[in-house]
N, C-alpha and C positions, 0 to 999 in steps of 0.2 A: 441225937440223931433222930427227928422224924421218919416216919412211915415211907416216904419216896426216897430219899436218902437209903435206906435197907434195902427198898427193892431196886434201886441201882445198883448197889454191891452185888446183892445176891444176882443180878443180871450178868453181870461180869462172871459171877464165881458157876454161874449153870452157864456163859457161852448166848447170852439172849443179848439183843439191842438194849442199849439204857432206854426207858421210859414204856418198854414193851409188856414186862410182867403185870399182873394182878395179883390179889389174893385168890383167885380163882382159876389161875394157871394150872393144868395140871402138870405134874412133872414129869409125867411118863412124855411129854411133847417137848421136853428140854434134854440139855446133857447133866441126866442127875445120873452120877457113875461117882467111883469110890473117890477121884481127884474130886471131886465138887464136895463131898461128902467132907474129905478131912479141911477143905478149905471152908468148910459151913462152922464143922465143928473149930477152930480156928478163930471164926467171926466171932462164934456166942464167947469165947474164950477172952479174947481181949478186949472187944469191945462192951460186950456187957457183961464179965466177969461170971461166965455160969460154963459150970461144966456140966454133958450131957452126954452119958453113954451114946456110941455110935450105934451100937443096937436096936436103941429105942428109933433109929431115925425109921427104919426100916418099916412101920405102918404110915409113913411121911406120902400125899398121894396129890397134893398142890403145895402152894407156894404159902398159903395161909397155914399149911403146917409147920412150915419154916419160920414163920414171921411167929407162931405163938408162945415159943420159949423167952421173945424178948419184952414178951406184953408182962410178964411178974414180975 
């Protein structure tokens, strides 16, 4: 899965147009709510096999914070 590939899902899973996000998104200008949250946590779970306390997401403040659990 490439880089625009991720931020099309994650556009789905925050409610944003495909092709619309950046890494520079911020989130507080999307729908980041608890349903985004277990569907983010969800993502990193199947798709790239990483589990990630939901707690930790909570210093999360753009989209580049979303996309860096998949960059290891």
């Amino acid at each position: 899965m490439n880089e625009q590939d991720l931020l099309d899902e994650l556009a789905d899973i925050l409610n944003a147009a495909p092709g619309t996000l950046t890494p520079e998104t911020p989130l507080d200008t999307l729908t980041w709510d608890s349903m985004a949250l277990l569907a983010y946590l969800a993502l990193l779970r199947f798709r790239f096999n990483k589990i990630l306390p939901g707690a930790s997401c909570s210093d999360f403040r753009t989209v580049d914070d979303l996309l860096a659990p998949t960059r290891n």
